[in-house]
C-alpha positions as CSV (number, residue, x, y, z in Angstrom):
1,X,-6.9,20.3,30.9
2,X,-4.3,22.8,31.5
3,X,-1.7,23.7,28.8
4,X,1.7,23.9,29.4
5,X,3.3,27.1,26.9
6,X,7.1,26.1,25.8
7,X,8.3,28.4,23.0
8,X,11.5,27.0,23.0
9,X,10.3,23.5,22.2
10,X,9.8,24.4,18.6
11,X,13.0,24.8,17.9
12,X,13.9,21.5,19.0
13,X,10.5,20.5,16.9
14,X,11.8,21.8,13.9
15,X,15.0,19.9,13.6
16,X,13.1,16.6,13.1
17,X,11.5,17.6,9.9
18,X,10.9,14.4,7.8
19,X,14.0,14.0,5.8
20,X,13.1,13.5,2.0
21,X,14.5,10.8,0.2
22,X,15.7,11.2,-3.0
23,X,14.3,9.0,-5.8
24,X,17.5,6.8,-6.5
25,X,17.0,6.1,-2.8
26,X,12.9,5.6,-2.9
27,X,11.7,2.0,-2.5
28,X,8.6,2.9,-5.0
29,X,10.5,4.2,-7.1
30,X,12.6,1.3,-7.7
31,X,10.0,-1.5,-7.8
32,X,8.1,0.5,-10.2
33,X,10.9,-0.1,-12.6
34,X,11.6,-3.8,-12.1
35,X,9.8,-6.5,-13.6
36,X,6.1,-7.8,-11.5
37,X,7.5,-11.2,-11.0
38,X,10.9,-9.6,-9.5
39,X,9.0,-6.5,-7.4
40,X,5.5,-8.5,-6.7
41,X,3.8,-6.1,-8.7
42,X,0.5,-7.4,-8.4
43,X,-1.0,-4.6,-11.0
44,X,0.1,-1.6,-13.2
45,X,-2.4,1.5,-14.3
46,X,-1.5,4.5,-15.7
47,X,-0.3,6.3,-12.8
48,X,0.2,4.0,-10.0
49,X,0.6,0.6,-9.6
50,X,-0.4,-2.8,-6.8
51,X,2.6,-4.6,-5.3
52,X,2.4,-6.9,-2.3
53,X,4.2,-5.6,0.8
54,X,7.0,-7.4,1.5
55,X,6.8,-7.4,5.5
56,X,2.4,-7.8,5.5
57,X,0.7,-7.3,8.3
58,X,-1.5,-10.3,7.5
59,X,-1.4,-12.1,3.7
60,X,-2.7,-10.2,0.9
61,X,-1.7,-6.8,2.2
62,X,-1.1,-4.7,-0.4
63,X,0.4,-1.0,-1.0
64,X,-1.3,1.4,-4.1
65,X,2.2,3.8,-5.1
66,X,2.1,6.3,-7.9
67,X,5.0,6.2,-10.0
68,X,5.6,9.7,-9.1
69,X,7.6,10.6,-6.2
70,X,5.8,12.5,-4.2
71,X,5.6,12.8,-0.6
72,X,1.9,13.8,0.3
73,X,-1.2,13.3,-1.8
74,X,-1.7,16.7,-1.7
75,X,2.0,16.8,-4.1
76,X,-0.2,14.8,-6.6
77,X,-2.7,15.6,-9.6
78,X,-6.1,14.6,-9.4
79,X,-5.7,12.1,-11.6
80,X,-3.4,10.3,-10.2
81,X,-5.6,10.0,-6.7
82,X,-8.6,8.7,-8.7
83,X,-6.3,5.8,-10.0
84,X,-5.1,5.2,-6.3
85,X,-8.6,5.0,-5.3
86,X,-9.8,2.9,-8.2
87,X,-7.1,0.7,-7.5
88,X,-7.8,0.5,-3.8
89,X,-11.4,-1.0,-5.0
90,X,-9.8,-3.2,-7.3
91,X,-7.4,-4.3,-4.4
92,X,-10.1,-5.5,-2.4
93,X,-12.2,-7.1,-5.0
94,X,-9.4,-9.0,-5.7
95,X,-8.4,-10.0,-2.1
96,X,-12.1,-10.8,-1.8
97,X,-11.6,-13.7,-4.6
98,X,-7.9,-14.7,-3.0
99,X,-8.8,-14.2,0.7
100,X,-12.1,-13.7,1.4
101,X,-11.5,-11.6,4.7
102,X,-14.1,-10.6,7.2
103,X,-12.8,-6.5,6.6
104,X,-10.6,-4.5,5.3
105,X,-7.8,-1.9,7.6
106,X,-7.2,1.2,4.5
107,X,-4.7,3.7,5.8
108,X,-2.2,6.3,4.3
109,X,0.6,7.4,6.7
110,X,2.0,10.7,5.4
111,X,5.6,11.7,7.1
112,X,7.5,9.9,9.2
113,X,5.7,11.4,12.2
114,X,2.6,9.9,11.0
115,X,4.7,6.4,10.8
116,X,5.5,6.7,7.0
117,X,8.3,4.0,6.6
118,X,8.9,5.7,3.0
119,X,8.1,9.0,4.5
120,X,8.9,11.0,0.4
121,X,6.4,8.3,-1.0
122,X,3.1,8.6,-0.5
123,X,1.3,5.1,-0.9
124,X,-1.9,3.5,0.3
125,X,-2.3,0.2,2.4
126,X,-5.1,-2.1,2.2
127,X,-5.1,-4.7,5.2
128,X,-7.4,-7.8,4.9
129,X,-8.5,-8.6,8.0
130,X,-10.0,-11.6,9.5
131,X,-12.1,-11.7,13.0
132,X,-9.6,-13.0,15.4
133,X,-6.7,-12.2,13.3
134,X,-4.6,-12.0,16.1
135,X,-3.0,-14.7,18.4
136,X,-0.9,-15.7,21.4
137,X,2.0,-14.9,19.3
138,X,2.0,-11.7,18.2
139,X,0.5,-10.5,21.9
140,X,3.6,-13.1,23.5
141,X,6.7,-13.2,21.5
142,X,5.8,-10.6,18.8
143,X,6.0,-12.6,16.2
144,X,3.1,-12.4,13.0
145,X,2.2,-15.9,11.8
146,X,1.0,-15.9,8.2
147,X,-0.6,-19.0,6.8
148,X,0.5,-17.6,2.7
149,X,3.8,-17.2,1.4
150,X,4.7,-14.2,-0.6
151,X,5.2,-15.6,-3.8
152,X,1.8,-17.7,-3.5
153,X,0.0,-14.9,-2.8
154,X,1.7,-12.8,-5.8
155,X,-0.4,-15.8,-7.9
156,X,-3.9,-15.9,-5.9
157,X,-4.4,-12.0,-5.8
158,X,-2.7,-11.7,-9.9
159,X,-5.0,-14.0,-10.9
160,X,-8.0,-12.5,-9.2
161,X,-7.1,-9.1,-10.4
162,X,-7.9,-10.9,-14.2
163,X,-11.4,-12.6,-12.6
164,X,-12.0,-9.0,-11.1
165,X,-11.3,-7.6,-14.4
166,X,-12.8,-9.5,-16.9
167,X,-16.7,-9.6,-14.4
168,X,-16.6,-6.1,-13.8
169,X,-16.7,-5.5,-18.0
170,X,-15.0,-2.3,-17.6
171,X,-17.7,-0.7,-15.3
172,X,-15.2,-0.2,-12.3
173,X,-12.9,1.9,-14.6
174,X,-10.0,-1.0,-14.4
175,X,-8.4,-0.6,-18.1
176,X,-7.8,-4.7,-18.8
177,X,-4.8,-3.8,-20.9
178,X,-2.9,-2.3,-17.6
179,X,-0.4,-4.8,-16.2
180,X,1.8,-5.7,-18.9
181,X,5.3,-7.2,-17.3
């Protein structure tokens, strides 16, 4: 492969940094202070919280967001990334009980380059996936069927996050006293 040297291009490079949004602006930031019913908070912990997307890829996708506003994980304490994991695990034990999907897609998109759509936000999505997930829509007319509505699958995965809960006895590290809207 031959590389092609363009010094100049950086400068052009550099005037598409990923503009930051300020937290009055943040999505996360928001739905972290409105009630679960309102913000389809699905679960709260101590530093980050579950809530449905509201555009899913496939039904049950769900996003892990710290309540800080930060745009990388590297921005965030240790902490606060072993709650995201934790909560990833709890995500998909409870999608398990809801859905039961054939796999999982788990992906953090960090700057807008990267295809962050809430690029001063850092969050996690977890993607149940099914074999065959995809049909003659999407690939046509590019259109996403899903069988669930939003506020139905608010209910199947907030009442599987209690079955998850109270089976795992506290072994997972889930605290049972956490989502309290």
């Amino acid at each position: 492969m031959e590389v092609l040297w363009n010094p100049w291009r950086y400068e052009y490079i550099k005037r598409f940094k990923d503009e930051s949004i300020s937290r009055e602006e943040c999505l996360f930031c928001r739905l972290k202070d409105m009630s679960d019913d309102e913000a389809y908070v699905v679960y709260r912990g101590r530093y980050s919280y579950i809530v449905l997307n509201a555009y899913p890829y496939n039904s049950g996708h769900v996003m892990i967001a710290p309540y800080e506003h930060a745009g990388s994980l590297e921005d965030l304490p240790d902490e606060v990334l072993l709650e995201m994991l934790q909560l990833v695990k709890l995500s998909m034990k409870a999608i398990r009980v809801a859905f039961n999907p054939d796999g999982f897609n788990i992906g953090v998109n960090v700057g807008r380059a990267a295809g962050a759509g809430v690029p001063g936000h850092v969050h996690i999505h977890v993607v149940p996936r099914w074999v065959g997930d995809t049909n003659f829509m999407s690939v046509i007319s590019g259109v996403k069927t899903l069988p669930v509505s939003l506020r139905e699958t608010y209910t199947l995965l907030k009442d599987a996050v209690v079955n998850v809960m109270s089976t795992s006895g506290g072994k997972d590290g889930f605290n049972k006293g956490s989502s309290d809207n």
